[in-house]
N, C-alpha and C positions, 0 to 999 in steps of 0.2 A: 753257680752251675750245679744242677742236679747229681745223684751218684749216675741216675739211669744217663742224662745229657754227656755225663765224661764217659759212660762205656760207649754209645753210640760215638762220640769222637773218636774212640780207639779201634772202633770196629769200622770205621770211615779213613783213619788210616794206613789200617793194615789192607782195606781193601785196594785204595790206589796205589798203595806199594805196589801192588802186585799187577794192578792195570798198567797195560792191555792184556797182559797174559791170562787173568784170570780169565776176563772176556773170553777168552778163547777157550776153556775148558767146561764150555758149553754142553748141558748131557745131551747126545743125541737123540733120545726120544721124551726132551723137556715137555711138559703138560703145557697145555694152551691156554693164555691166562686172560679170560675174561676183563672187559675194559666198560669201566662203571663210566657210561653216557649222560646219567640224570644232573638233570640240574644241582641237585643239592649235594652233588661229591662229597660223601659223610665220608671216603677213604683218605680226601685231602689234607695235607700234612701242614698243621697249622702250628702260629710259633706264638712267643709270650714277647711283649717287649723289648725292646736290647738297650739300655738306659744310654750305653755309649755311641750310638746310633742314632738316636733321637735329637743328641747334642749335639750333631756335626749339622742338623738341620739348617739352614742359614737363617737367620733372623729374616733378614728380608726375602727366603725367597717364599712366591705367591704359590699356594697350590692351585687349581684349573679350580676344585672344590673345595673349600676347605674345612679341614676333618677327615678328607678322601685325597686318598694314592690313585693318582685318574692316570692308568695304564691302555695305550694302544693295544688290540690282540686284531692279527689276522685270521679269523676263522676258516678254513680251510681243505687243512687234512690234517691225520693226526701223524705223528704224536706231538706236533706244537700245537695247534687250535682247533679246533670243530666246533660247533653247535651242539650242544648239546639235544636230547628229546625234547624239550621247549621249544626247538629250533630257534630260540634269540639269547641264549646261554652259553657264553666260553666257556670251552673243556680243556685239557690236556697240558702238558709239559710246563707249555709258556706262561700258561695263568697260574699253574701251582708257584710255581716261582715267584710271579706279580705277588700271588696270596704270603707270600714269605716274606716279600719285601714291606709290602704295607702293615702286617703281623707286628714285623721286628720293628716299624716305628711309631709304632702305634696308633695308625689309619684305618680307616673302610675301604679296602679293593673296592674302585669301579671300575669295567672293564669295557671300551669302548670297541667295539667291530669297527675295521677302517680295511681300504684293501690298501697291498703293501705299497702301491705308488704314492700312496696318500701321507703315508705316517710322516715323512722329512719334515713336510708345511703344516701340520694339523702340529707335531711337538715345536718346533720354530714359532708359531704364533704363539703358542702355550692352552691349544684344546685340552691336552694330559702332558702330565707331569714325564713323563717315562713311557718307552716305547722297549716292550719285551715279546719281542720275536725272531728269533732269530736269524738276529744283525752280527754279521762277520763285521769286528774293528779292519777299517784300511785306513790308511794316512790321508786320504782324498775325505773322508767322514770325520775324521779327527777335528778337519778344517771348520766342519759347521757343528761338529756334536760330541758333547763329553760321554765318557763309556766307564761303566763297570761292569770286569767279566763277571761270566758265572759258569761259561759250559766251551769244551774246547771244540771246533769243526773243525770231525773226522769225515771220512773216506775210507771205504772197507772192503776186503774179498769177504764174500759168503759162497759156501757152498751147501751142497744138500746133506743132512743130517746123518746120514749113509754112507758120506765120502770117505774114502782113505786120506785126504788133504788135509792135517792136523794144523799147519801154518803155511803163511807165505808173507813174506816178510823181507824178502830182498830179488833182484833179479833173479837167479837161478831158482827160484820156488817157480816160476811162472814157465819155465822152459818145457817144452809140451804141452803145455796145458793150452785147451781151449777156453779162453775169458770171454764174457758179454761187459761190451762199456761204452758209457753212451756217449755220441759222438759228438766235437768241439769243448770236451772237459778237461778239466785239470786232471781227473785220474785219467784219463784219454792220453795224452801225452806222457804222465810216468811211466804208462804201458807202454806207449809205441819207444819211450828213453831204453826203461829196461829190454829191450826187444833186441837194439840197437847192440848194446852191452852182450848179450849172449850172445848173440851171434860174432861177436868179434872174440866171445872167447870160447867158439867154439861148440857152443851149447845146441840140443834144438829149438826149433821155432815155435812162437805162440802161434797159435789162431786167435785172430779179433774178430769178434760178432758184436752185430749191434741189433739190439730190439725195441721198436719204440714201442710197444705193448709190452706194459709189467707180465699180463696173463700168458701171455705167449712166453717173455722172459722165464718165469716161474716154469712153465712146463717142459721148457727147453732143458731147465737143470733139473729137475727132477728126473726126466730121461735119459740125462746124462746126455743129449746133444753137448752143452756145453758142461763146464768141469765147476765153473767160480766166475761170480760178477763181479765187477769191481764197479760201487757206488756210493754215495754221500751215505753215510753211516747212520744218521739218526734214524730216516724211512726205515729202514732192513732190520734196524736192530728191534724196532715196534713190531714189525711184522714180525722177525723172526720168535718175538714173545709172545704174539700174538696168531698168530698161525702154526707156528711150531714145526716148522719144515726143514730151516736154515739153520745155520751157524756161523757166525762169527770166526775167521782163521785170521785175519791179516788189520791192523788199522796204522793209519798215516794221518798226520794233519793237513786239511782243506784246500793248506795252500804249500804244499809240499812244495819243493823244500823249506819253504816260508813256516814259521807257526801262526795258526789261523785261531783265533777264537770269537767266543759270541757272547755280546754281552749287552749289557743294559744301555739303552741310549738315553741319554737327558740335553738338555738343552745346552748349549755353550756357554759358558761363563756364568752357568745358573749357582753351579757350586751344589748342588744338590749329589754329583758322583759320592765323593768322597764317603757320605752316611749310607749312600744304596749299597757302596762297598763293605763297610761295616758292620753293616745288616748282613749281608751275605756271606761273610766270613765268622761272624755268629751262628750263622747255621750250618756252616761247613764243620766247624768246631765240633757244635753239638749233635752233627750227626741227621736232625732235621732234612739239610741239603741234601742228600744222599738216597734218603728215603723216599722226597721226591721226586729225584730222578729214574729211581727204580720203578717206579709203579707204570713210567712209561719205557722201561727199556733201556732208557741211555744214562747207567751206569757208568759204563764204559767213556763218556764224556764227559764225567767228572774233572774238576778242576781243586787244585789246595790251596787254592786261594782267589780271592777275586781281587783284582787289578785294576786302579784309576788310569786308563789311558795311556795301556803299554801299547810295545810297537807294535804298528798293523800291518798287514799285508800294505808292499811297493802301490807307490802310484803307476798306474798306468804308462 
């Protein structure tokens, strides 16, 4: 390891020490950070071999190509996949990572467009080796597909950059306050819990709104109709890089009270997990990880490690 690769590993983990809070020390009039669409992403955080990564490879297992890391992407919205200007080119989050994985074992990323119904039977047949998009591990997934994490699923209040709302972070943060969330969610119900809980101990009441228009949502806060949204963390935290209106005060895991994360799928019994994991905790180390994640926002879903097929969210 490089000198420069051990200070990025220390500069990776004083920053999760401090996640979520740092998250939250959001400046409120952060610059708006342009987001490099071209095909050839010259900003993409590329890695060197990982010699002990390579070696967890299985003998026998078959890559889809071989010589090529053959990754599912769902092109989309960002910050997991888009089109790139090409319009037949993945962008964003999911493929930097793909690009990390296949780096660290010394492959060619090919990155295959599939929509998300599809990816289960296209990696089960063996079209690609690895399906990177983010797949929340459950127990019900476990059953047909091995997992290495790499990014945890958050859920987050944002507010407007202007707010006097510095955190929220347990029931009584939400007492008064008018929220937007969107209806039949998992953060739907921490709010209507929390709600429950104040009022019995006396607190005042939220107001719940719901907007099925982002545009409309967005205008509502910034006029201060409503106070703080509460929703899935990666969208908000792009945009709020990206737009530069928001911030970041509150973040919870996907599957509250559960911990929720998202990770690498591969095949079941392929035995291929274990070196995707190795790979990624190489770059977690060196700081690489990190860097990737920042250029789309979701710092703040950093993980210190990645994980061979820990617990998932309950079954159903």
């Amino acid at each position: 390891m490089t000198v420069q690769s051990r200070i990025r590993g220390l500069l990776l983990g004083a920053a999760l020490a401090l996640a979520p809070a740092a998250a939250f020390a959001t400046e409120r009039n952060a610059p708006v950070v342009e987001i490099d669409l071209s095909p050839e992403q010259a900003g993409r955080v590329r890695a060197e071999p990982v010699p002990a990564a390579v070696a967890l490879i299985p003998a026998d297992f078959k890559f889809a190509t071989p010589g090529k890391l053959t990754v599912a992407s769902v092109p989309g919205h960002l910050p997991f996949a888009a089109y790139a200007t090409d319009t037949r080119t993945s962008v964003g989050a999911e493929p930097d990572v793909a690009q990390l994985l296949a780096d660290s074992l010394g492959l060619e990323l090919e990155l295959i467009a599939v929509a998300w119904a599809d990816w289960p039977l296209g990696l089960t047949s063996g079209k690609y080796d690895a399906v990177v998009h983010n797949v929340t591990v459950t127990e019900e997934r476990k059953d047909k597909f091995d997992f290495a994490t790499y990014r945890q699923d958050l859920i987050g209040f944002y507010v407007a950059n202007d707010s006097g709302i510095l955190k929220i972070e347990k029931p009584a943060d939400v007492a008064g306050l008018k929220v937007a969330v969107g209806a039949s969610t998992n953060q739907e119900q921490i709010l209507l819990r929390w709600i429950e809980e104040n009022k019995a101990a006396g607190l005042p009441d939220t107001q719940v709104l719901y907007y099925d228009d982002p545009a409309v949502l967005d205008l509502a806060l910034q006029s201060g109709r409503i106070d703080a949204y509460f929703h899935p963390n990666a969208v908000q935290a792009f945009k709020a890089r990206t737009v530069g209106k928001t911030r970041l005060v509150g973040v919870f895991s996907g599957g509250y009270p559960e911990t929720a994360e998202i990770a690498v799928a591969a095949r079941k019994g392929s035995g291929i997990a274990p070196a995707f994991a190795a790979a990624l905790n190489a770059q977690i180390a060196n700081g690489d990880y990190l860097l990737a994640l920042k250029r789309w926002g979701l710092e703040a879903e950093a993980v210190t490690e990645s994980r061979v097929n820990p617990p998932g969210l309950p079954r159903k």
